[in-house]
N, C-alpha and C positions, 0 to 999 in steps of 0.2 A: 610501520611500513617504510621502505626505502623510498628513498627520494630523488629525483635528479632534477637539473636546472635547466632548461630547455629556454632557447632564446624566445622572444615577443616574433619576432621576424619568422624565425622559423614556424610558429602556432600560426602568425596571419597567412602564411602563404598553404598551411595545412590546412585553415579555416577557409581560403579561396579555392581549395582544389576541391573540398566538402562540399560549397556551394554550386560548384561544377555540376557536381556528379548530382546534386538533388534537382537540378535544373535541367538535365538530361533526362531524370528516373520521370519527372514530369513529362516530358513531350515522351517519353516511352509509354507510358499510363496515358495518353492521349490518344496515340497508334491504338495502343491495345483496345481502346476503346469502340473505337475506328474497325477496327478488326472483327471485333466481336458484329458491330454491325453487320459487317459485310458478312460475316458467317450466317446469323440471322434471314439473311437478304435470303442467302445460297441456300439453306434448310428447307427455305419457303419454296422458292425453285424445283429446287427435287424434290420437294411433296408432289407439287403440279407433275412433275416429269412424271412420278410415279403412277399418278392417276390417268394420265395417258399411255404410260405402260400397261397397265393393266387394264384398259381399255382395248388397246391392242392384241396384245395377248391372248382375248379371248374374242376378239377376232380372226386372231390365227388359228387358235386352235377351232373353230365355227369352220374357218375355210378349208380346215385340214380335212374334219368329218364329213364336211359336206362333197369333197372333192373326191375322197372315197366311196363315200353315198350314189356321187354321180359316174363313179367309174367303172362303179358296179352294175349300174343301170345301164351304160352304153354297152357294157360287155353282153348283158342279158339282151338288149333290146337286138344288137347287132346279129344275136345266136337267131333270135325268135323273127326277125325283120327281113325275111327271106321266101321266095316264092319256092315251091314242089322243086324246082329245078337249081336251086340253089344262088339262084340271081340277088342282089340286095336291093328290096322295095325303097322307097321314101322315108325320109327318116321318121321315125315317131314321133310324139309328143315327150314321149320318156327320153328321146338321145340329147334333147335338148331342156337345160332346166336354168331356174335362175339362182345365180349364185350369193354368197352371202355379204360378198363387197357390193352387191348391188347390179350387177353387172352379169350379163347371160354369157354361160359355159358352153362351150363347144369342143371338141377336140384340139381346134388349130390354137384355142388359147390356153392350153396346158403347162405351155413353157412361161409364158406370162404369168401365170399363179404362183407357177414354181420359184421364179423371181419374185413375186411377193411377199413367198413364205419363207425364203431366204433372206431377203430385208428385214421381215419384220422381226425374225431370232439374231437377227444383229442389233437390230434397233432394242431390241431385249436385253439382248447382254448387254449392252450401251448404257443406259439407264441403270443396271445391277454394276455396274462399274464405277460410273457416278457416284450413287449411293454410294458406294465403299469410299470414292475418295473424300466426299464431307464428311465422311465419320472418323480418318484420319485427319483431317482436314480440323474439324470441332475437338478430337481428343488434341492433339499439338495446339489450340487456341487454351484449351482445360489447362494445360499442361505451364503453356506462357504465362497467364493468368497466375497460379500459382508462385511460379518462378520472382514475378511482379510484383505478387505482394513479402516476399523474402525479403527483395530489394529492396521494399521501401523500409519495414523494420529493420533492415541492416544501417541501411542511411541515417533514420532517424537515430540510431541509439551509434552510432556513430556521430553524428551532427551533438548529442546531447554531449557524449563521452568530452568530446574534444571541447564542449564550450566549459564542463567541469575541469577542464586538464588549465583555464584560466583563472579557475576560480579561488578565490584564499577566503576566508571569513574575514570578519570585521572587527574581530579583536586585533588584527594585526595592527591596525588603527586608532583604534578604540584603548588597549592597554597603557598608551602613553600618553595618555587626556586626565589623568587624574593625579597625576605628577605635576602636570601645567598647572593645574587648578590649586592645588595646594601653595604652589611657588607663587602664582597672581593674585592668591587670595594671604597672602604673608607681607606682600607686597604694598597692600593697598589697604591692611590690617581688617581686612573682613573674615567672615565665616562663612564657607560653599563646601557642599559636599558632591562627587559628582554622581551619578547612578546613571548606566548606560545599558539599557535592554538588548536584546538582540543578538548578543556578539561572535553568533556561528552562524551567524546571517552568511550567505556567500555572494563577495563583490568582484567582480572583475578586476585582476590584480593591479593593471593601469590605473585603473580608478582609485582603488583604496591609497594608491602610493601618493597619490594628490590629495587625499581627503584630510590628511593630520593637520595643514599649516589654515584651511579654512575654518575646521573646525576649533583649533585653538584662537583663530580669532574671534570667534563666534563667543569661546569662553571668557575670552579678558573684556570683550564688552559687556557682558554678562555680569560677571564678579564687577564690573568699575559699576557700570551706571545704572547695573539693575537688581544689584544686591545692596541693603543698607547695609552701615556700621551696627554693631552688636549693641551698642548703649542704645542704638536707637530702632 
């Protein structure tokens, strides 16, 4: 693989912009969260709305039949409610009846029903309107949802990408520790061998460039005062 050299400076300031943006994608998955609630809330709502829709409804349609029912009765009663000479008696029992909002029909309130029944096919589509907007409303929350969790596995494998674009192993390190060891153990006429496990281990490059001059000290205390002489 090719390779290029990319400054420390430039990675932390690409590492703070990463942290930005996971820091953001959180209070976005908060909202969303929030959101969802509140769609929840609204779902429950237009359940209820629904069920007083159709409550109504068939009250409208009770008032429609019965309005009919009774309009045919005053027409008949009106025919039949008449003296030999053509005169119109008292009203019947039939001209007047009661209606199914509760409330007794007469001619003079025909216009009032009629307002009614045009309310309440408004208040109909009202309700079928609703409904349609939470189901745009919950499909665009489905949809954000989705979108959110993309975002997050972009970040994260972004957030990983960038912390391996720091990473070198630990032979970088490690390779010239046995060189030391040989040289401090020539030195001081001992015998040490070194064995060093691990050495695709992956260290944060700042780190590992610090680690050689500890760890060689670590070795010459080692070989002087915790390795015998070979006669002995």
């Amino acid at each position: 693989d090719q390779n290029m050299r990319v400054s420390v400076k430039h990675l932390d300031n690409l590492s703070n912009l990463v942290g930005e943006l996971v820091v953001s994608r959180n209070t976005l998955e908060r909202d969303q969260e929030r959101l969802r609630q509140f769609l929840d809330n609204l779902l429950f709502q237009v359940q209820q709305l629904n069920d007083v829709g159709q409550r109504m409804r068939d009250l409208y349609e009770r008032s429609l039949h019965e309005s009919s029912l009774m309009s045919n009765r005053r027409a008949h009663a009106a025919t039949n409610n008449k003296d030999p000479l053509g005169n119109a008696l008292a009203p019947s029992a039939e001209a007047t009846d009661s209606h199914a909002t509760g409330e007794t029909f007469d001619a003079l309130e025909m216009d009032r029903f009629t307002g009614f029944h045009t309310l309440s096919q408004e208040m109909i589509e009202l309700i079928v309107r609703v409904r349609e907007s939470s189901s745009d409303i919950g499909y665009t929350v489905e949809s954000s949802d989705q979108v959110t969790r993309q975002f997050r596995q972009i970040t994260t494998q972004l957030q990983e990408g960038l912390n391996t674009a720091r990473m070198v192993a630990f032979s970088q390190a490690a390779d010239r520790l046995p060189r030391a060891v040989r040289d401090i153990s020539l030195k001081c006429g001992k015998e040490a061998r070194l064995i060093v496990e691990g050495q695709d281990t992956l260290i944060d490059k700042m780190i590992v460039e610090h680690l050689y001059d500890p760890l060689s000290h670590l070795e010459s205390n080692a070989i002087t005062h915790g390795i015998e002489p070979p006669d002995a």
